[in-house]
C-alpha positions as CSV (number, residue, x, y, z in Angstrom):
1,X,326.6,261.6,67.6
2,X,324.4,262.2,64.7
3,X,321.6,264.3,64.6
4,X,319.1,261.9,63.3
5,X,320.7,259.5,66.0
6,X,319.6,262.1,68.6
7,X,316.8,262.3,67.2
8,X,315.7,258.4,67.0
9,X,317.0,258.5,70.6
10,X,314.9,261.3,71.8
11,X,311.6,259.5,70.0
12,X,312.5,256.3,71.9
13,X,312.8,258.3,75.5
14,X,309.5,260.1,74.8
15,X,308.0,256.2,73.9
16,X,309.6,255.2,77.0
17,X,308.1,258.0,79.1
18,X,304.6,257.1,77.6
19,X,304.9,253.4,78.5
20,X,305.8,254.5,82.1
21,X,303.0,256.7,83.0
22,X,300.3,254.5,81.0
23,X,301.9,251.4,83.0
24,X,301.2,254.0,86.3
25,X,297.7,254.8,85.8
26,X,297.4,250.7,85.1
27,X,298.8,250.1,88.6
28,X,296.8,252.8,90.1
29,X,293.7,251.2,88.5
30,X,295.0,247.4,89.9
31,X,295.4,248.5,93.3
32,X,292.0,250.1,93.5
33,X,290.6,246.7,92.3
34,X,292.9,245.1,94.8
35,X,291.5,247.1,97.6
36,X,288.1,246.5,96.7
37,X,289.3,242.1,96.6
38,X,290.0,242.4,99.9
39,X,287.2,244.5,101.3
40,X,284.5,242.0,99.5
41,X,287.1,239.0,100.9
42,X,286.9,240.7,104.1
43,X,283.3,241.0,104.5
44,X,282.5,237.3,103.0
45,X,284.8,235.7,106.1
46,X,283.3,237.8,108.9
47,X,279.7,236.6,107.3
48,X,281.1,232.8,107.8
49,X,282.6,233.7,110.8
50,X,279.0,234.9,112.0
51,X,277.3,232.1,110.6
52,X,279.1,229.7,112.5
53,X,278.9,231.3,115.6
54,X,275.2,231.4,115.3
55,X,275.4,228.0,114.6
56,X,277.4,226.6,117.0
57,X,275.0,228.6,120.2
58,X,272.4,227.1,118.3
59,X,274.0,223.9,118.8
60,X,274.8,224.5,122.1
61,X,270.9,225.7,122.6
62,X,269.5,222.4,121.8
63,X,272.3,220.4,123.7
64,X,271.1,222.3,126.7
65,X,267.6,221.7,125.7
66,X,267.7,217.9,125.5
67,X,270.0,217.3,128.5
68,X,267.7,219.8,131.2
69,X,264.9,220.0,129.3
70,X,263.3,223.4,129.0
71,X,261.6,224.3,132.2
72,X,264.6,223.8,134.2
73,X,265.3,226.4,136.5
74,X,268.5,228.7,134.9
75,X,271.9,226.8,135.6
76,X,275.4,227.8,137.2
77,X,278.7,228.1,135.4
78,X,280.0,224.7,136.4
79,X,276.9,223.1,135.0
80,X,276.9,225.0,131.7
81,X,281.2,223.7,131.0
82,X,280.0,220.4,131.7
């Protein structure tokens, strides 16, 4: 082998070692934006999540409220699956 072709094929392994650690630090960067998708997905279903369950005693609440009224005396198990 040549020098110069040694040499051409050093410059392209030193190119090739530069495109491997900037695409590292890229990846590094990505997976810290990843991590912060799925905390902020996270948090946004457990606030739906919460939101409907408020909703849904709320529901419950008034169903209660319009079939005994609201000075009923407090009601059993049985009554409340009904």
């Amino acid at each position: 082998m040549r020098a110069r072709d040694q040499s051409d094929n050093d410059q392209r392994h030193k190119r090739n070692e530069d495109n491997i650690l900037k695409h590292l630090e890229m990846l590094q960067d990505h997976a810290t934006h990843f991590e912060s998708l799925g905390t902020v997905t996270t948090m946004l279903v457990e606030g739906v999540n919460m939101q409907l369950e408020a909703e849904l005693a709320d529901l419950l609440d008034r169903s209660m409220t319009a079939l005994y009224g609201v000075t009923q005396t407090s009601m059993n198990k049985e009554e409340v699956r009904s």
